[in-house]
Structures are given as structure tokens and as C-alpha cells.
C-alpha positions in Angstrom: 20.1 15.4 46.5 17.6 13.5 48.2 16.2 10.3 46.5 13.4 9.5 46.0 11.7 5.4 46.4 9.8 4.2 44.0 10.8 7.0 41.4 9.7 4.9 38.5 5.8 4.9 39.7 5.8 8.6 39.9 7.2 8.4 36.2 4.6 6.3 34.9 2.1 8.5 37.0 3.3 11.1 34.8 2.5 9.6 31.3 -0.7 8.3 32.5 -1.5 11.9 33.2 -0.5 12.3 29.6 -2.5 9.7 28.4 -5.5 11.1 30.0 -5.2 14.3 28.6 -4.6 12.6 25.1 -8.3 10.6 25.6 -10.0 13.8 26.9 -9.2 15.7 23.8 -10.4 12.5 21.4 -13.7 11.6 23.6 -15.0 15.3 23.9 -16.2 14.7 20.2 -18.7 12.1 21.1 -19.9 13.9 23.8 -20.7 16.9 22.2 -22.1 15.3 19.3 -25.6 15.1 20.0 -25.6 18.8 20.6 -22.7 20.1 17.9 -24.5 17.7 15.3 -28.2 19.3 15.5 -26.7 22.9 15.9 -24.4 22.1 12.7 -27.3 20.3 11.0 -24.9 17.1 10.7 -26.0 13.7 9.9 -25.2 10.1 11.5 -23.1 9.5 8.0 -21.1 13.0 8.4 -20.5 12.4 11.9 -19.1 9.1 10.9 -16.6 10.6 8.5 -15.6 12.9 10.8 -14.3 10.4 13.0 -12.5 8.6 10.0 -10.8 11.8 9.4 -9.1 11.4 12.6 -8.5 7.6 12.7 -7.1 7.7 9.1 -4.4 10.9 10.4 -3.8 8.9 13.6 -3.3 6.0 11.7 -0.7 6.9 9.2 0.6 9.5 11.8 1.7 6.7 14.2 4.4 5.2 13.0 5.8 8.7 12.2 5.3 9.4 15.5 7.0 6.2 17.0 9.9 7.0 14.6 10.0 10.8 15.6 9.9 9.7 19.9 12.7 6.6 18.8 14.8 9.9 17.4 14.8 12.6 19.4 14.0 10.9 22.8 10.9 10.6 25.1 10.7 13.4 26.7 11.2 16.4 23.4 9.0 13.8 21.5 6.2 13.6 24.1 6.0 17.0 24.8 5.9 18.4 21.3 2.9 16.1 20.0 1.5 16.9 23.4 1.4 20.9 22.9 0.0 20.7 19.1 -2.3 18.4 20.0 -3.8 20.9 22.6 -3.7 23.8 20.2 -5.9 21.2 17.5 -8.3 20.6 20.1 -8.8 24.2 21.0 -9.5 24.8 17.2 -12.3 22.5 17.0 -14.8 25.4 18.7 -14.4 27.0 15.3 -15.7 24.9 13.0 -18.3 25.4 11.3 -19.4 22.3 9.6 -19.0 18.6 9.1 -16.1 19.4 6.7 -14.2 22.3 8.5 -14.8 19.9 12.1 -13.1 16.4 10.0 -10.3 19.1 9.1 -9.5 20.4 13.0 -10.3 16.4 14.0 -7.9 15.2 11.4 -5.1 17.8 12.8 -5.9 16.3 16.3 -5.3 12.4 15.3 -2.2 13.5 13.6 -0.6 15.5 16.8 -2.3 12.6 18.9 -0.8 9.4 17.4 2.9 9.6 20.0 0.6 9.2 23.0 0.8 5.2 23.1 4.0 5.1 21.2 5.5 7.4 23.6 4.3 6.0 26.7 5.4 2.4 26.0 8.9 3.8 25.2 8.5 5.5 28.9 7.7 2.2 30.5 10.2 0.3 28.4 12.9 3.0 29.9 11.7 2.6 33.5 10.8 -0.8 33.9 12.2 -4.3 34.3 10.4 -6.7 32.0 8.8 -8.3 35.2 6.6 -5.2 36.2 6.2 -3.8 32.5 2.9 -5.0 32.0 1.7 -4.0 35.5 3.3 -0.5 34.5 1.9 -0.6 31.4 -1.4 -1.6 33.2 -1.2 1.8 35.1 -0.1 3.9 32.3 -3.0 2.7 29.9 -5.7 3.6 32.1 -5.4 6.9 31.4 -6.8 6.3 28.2 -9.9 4.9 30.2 -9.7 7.9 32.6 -9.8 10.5 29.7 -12.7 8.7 28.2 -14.1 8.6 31.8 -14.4 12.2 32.7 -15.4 13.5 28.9 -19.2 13.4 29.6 -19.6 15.2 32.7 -17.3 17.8 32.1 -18.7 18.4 28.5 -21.9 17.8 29.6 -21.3 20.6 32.2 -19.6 23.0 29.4 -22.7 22.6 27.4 -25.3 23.4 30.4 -23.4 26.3 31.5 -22.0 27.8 27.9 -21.7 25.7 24.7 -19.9 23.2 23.1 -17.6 25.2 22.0 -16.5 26.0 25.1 -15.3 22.1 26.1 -13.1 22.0 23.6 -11.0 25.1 24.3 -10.9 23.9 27.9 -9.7 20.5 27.2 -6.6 22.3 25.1 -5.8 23.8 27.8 -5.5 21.5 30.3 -3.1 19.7 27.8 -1.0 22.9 27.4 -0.4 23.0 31.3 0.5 18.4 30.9 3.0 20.0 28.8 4.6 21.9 31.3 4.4 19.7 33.7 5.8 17.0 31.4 9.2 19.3 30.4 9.6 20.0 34.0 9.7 16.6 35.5 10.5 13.7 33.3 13.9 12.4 32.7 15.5 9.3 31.6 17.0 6.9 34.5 20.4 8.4 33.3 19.7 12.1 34.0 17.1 11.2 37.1 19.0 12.5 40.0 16.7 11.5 42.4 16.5 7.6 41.6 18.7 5.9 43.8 21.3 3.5 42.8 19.4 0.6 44.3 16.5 1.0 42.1 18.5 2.2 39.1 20.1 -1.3 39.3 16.6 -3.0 40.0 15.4 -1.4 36.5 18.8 -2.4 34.6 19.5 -5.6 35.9 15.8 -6.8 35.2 15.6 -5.6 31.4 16.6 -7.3 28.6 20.2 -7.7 28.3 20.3 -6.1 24.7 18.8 -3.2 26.5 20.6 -3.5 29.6 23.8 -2.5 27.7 22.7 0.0 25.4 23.7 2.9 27.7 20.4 4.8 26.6 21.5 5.5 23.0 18.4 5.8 20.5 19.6 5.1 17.1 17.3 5.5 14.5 14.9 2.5 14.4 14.9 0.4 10.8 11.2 0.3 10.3 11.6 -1.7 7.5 13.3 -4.5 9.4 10.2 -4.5 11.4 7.6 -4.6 9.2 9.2 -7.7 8.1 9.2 -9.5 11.4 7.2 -12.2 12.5 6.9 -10.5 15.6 5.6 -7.6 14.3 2.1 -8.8 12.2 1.5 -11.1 15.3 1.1 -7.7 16.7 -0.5 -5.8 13.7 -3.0 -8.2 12.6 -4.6 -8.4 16.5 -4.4 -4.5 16.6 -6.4 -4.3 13.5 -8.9 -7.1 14.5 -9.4 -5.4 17.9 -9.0 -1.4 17.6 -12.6 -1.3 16.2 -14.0 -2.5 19.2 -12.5 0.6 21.2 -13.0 3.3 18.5 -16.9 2.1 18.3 -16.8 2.4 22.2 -15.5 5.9 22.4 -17.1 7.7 19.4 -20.3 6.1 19.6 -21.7 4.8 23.1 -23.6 8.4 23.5 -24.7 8.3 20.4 -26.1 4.8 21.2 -27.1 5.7 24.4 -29.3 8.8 23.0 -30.7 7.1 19.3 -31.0 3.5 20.7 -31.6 3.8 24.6 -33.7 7.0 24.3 -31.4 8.4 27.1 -31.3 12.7 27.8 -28.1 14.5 27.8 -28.2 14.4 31.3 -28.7 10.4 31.8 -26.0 10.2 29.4 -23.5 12.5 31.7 -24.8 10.3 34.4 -24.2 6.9 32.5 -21.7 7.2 29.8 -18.5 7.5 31.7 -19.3 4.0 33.3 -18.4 1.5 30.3 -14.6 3.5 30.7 -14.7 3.2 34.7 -14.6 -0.4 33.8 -12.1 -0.4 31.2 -9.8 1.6 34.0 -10.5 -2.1 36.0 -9.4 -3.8 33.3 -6.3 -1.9 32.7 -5.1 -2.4 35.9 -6.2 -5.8 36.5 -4.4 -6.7 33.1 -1.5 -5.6 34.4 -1.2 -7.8 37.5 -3.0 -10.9 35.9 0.0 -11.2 33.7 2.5 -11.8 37.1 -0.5 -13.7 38.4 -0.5 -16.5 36.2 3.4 -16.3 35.9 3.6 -17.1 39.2 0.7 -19.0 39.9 0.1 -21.3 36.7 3.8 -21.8 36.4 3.7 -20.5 33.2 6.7 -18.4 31.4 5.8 -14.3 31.9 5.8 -14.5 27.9 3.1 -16.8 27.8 1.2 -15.4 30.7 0.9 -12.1 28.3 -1.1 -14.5 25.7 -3.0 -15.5 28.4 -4.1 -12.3 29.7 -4.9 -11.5 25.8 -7.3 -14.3 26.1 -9.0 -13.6 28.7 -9.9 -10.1 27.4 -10.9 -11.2 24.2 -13.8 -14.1 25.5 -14.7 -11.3 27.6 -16.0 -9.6 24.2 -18.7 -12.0 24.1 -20.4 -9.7 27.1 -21.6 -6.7 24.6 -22.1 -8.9 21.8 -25.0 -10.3 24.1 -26.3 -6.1 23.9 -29.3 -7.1 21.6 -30.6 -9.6 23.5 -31.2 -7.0 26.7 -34.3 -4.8 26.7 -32.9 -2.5 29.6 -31.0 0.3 28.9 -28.8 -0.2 32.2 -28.9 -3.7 31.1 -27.1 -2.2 27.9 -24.6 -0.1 29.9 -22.9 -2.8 32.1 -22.3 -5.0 28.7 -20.9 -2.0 27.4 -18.7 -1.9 30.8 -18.3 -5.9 30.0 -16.9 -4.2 27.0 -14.5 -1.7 27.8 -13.2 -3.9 30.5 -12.6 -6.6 28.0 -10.8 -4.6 25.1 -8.4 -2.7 28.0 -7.2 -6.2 29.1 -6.5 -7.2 25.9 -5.1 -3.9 25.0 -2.5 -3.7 27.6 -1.2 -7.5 27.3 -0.7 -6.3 23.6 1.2 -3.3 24.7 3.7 -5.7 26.9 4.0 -8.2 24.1 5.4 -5.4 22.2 7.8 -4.3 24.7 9.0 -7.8 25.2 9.8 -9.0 21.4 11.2 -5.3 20.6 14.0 -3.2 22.0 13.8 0.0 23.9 15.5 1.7 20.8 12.8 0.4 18.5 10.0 -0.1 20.3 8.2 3.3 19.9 8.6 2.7 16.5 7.4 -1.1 16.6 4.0 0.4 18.6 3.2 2.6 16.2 3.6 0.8 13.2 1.3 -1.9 14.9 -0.8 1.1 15.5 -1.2 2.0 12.3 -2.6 -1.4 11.5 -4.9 -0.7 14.3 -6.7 2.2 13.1 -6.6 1.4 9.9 -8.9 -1.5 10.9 -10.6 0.9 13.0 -11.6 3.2 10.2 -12.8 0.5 8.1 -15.3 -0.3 10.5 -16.3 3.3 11.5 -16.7 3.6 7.5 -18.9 0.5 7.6 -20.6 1.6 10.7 -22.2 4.7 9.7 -23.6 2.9 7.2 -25.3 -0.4 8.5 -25.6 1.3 11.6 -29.0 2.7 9.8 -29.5 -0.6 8.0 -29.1 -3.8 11.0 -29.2 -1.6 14.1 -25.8 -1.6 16.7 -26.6 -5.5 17.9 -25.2 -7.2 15.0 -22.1 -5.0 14.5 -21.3 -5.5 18.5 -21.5 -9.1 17.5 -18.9 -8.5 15.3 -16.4 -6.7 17.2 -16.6 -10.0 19.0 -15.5 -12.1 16.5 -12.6 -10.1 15.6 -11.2 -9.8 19.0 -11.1 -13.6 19.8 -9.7 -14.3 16.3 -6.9 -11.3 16.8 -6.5 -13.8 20.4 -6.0 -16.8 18.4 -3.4 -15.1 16.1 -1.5 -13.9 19.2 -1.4 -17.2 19.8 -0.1 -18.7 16.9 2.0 -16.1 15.5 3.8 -14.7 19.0 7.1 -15.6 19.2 9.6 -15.1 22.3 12.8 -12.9 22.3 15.6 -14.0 24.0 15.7 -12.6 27.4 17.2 -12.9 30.8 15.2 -15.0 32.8 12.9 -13.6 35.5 12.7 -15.1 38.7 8.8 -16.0 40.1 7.3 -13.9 42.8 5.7 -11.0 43.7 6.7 -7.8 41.4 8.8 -5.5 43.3 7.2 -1.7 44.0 10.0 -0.4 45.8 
């Protein structure tokens, strides 16, 4: 059979495709709100606990989910969560109501929570520890993508038919990433179109635990993991910083339309850009990591921390969002914003992959998930209700705070797994 260079970039191409898919079906909410909340008669407040309804499912959902992809392998794992989640979004257009939308929302974060768990198990399986974070870079800007092309295609479903309408498309499209999904990925084992060379490349450059593991998932020990060091320098970050990304994706119309006085169709036009940037900073991320490896002479551990700093003084950008009187002013803090938490994401994301196994890691991520939006649905809590009492500004403010004290922790806490070391110079992409 003929083989295929560079097989392990057309993998992760795949799961970023997933991943966009997964933030399509989560971001069409916030588009629509505007328009689904004065044809519901739905208030700020309800709207807000709709959107706790799906953080607190995703939430407890993730480390399930981790545990579920650990089990029965990537590929069944991925593609399950990915169909029901496509059926939950579809089901939205018949709600109702505040209380019959949290219930079809609630079902979405439940069937959406193995997206990141999932696609750092992919990259873990595919990747030596050298390019993981630039993999895990391109991977996680789907979640920006997704984000990124919500408004004008819901924006579009509204013009031309209703609101409805955007979410049975958006199921859809994940129903045919499903297919797609079933049909194409494989595990390194099974891949019969990887060469040896790069089979080696991926095996010789992962963690020697790993290395010789011969692809066997046992069940992961959550409870082993939860008691780790490793793991709450993870968990406590992730629940200091996921607010700052929720508030970003369920509220920024909202914001744009109460606060900016902005149409539906400046919205369309403007709303996509804060995520534009947070693709930037996915990718950039990714490759700052190897950057200062190989530049500052620093270990590729500690260039992760690095990169985590970096994203988290960026905060300070839409903290600043009060002190603007321009609404396009507004927006490129916002893209100061989404560029900031995506940098920070993804160096979290490579952390994890570095202190935990490939046989546990799916299940490390989403227990550090968990944490996440568990911090991220106190805050929504809290936000739709002194969003009416201090205005956006101060809470923005806020979100900075917690994301360069979740840096400081990373810091601190973080500690290195033993690994084989890893030579300096430019990643390989072959």
C-alpha cells in the first residue's frame, strides 16, 4: 500500500475538524441569542442559566468521558460522543423556553465533554513529545475555528429562515465529521499507510513508559490521579482560567449588542474576530513552546510554563475594555483576549500530556476539565448577575486576575516526569 509522509498531520487535521464541529455546536447559542431570547421572551438571568446547564453537564461529564475514550479507544470513543452530540444540537430548534432550551443544552455539554479529552489522547498517540504542543497547537484551533464561523453562518440561517434552522444544520454537519471520523482514523498500529520511518520517529520520541506500552489502554485509576501533584497544578489553572473562555464564547454578542449597541448584522461582521485571534494564538502556542526550548536554552518542560505565561499577562489586554470608548476599540481587546486564553490553553493541554501517560491521559484531561468548568459555571452564575449590577469592565478585570494567578500556580506546583531527553532543534514535519 502506498504510504503516506507526514500521516500524523493529516491525523491531527482530522480531530481539529472534530474540534471545530464540537465549538460550532456550543457557539451557535450565543449567536442566536439575541434573536431566540426576544422570540422566547427570555431574560439576561435565564439565558445565563442556560449556559450553566451546559457547563455544569460538561463539567461532570468530562472526566466520564476521558475515562470512557481511556476504555474503549480513540476512535469508538470519539465517534460516539461525536454523533449524540449532533443529534442534541439538532434538538435545540424545539425548545420552547428557557427551561426546555437548558434541558437540550444540558444534553449537548454532556455528549460534548470527549472533544478535548479525546483529541489530546489523539495527539498523545501520534506525536513525539517534541511536536506535541505544536500538534496540540493545531488541533486546539479548531475550538477557535468553530467559534469563528458561528456568527455568519447563524447570522445567515436567521436572515434567510430562523434560528431554529442553525441548529439543525450545525447537527448535521457533525453527523457527516462522524463518518468521516470512522472511516479514516486509526491508531499508528493499524495505520497502514504510515511508513516505518515515521512510525519509529513517533515511538522513539515519546516517553519511554509509552514507548513500550504496545498501545494497550488499561483502565485509568482516576483516583490515583486526583491525588497527584501533577494533577491540581493542572486543575486549579483550569478552574482559574476556563471562565475567561466561557465568558468569551457565550457572551461577546451579547456584549457586543447590550453594551456596544452593535446590529445583528455588525455583530456577524465583528464577532468572529476575537476567535480569529485565538486561532493565532493556538498555533503560535504551539511553536513558541520549541521556540524557547531551543532558543532560551531552556528544558521543553519549562518552555511549556513559559508559554503559559505569556498567555496569561496577555489577559491584561481585555481587562483594559472599560477604559476604551470605541466599540472596535472593544473588539481587538477582546481579540487581545481570545489570543491570550488559546495560548495558555494549549501549553496547559501539553503540560498534561507530558506529566501523564497515553493510557491515562484522556482521563487526566478531563478530570482537569471538570475543575475547569466547574470554575466556569461559577462565574457564568455570578455573571448574570453583576453583569446588571457593575457592567462587563470590572468582571473582564477579573478574568485577568485569575488567569495570571492559575500562571503562577503552574509555576509553582508543575512538576516534571521523567522522560527521555529531547534533542534541541527544529521540530520535524516530515
Amino acid at each position: 500500500m502506498t504510504k503516506v509522509r507526514g500521516m500524523r498531520w493529516w491525523m491531527v487535521g482530522l480531530v481539529t475538524a472534530g474540534l471545530i464541529v464540537n465549538y460550532l455546536a456550543r457557539n451557535t447559542l450565543s449567536v442566536a441569542a439575541p434573536t431566540m431570547m426576544s422570540e422566547l421572551n427570555i431574560t439576561t438571568q435565564q439565558y445565563s442559566y442556560i449556559v450553566v446547564a451546559w457547563q455544569v453537564c460538561y463539567a461532570l461529564m468530562q472526566p466520564i468521558a476521558g475515562y470512557v475514550i481511556d476504555a474503549v479507544g480513540t476512535k469508538i470513543g470519539f465517534a460516539m460522543f461525536a454523533l449524540a452530540w449532533s443529534v442534541a444540537c439538532a434538538c435545540a430548534a424545539m425548545a420552547t423556553g428557557w427551561q426546555s432550551m437548558a434541558l437540550f443544552r444540558g444534553m449537548l455539554g454532556l455528549t460534548e465533554a470527549a472533544g478535548i479529552p479525546a483529541g489530546v489522547k489523539a495527539t498523545t498517540e501520534w506525536f513525539p513529545a517534541k511536536e506535541r504542543s505544536i500538534a496540540i497547537g493545531w488541533f486546539n484551533i479548531g475550538s477557535s475555528i468553530g467559534a469563528l464561523c458561528a456568527p455568519p453562518l447563524v447570522v445567515w440561517t436567521i436572515l434567510h429562515g430562523s434560528w431554529q434552522m442553525s441548529f439543525v444544520i450545525v447537527g448535521a454537519i457533525g453527523i457527516v465529521w462522524t463518518g468521516l471520523w470512522l472511516a479514516f482514523y486509526k491508531h499508528p498500529r493499524d495505520q497502514k499507510m504510515l511508513s516505518d520511518k515515521e512510525r519509529d520517529f513517533i515511538l522513539e520520541g515519546q516517553e519511554q513508559s509509552d514507548a513500550n506500552g504496545a498501545g494497550v489502554a488499561p483502565k485509568a485509576r482516576w483516583h490515583q490521579i486526583v491525588r497527584s501533584r501533577n494533577f491540581w497544578a493542572i486543575a486549579i489553572p483550569r478552574f482559574l482560567s476556563e471562565p475567561a473562555w466561557q465568558t468569551f464564547n457565550a457572551w461577546i454578542p451579547l456584549y457586543m449588542a447590550t453594551e456596544r449597541h452593535m446590529n445583528i448584522k455588525e455583530i456577524a461582521m465583528f464577532a468572529w474576530l476575537p476567535f480569529l485571534a485565538a486561532d493565532i494564538g493556538c498555533v503560535l502556542g504551539g511553536y513558541l513552546s520549541p521556540w524557547f526550548h531551543k532558543y532560551w536554552k531552556v528544558s521543553l518542560f519549562t518552555s511549556r510554563k513559559l508559554v503559559v505565561v505569556v498567555g496569561a499577562v496577555c489577559m491584561i489586554g481585555p481587562a483594559c475594555i472599560g477604559l476604551v470608548a470605541s466599540p472596535y476599540a472593544a473588539i481587538a481587546l477582546l481579540c487581545v483576549g481570545g489570543f491570550a486564553h488559546q495560548t495558555l490553553s494549549g501549553a496547559l493541554y501539553s503540560i498534561t500530556s507530558d506529566v501523564f501517560g497515553k493510557n491515562e491521559v484522556a482521563t487526566a484531561t478531563g478530570l482537569a476539565g471538570m475543575s475547569g468548568y466547574l470554575g466556569a459555571t461559577i462565574f457564568t452564575l455570578l455573571f448574570g448577575v453583576l453583569v446588571t449590577l457593575v457592567g462587563y469592565s470590572p468582571l473582564f478585570m477579573l478574568l485577568a486576575v485569575f488567569d495570571l494567578v492559575a500562571a503562577a500556580v503552574v509555576c509553582m506546583l508543575i512538576r516534571e516526569k521523567i522522560a527521555p531527553s529531547v534533542p534541541l532543534g527544529k521540530p520535524a514535519f516530515g
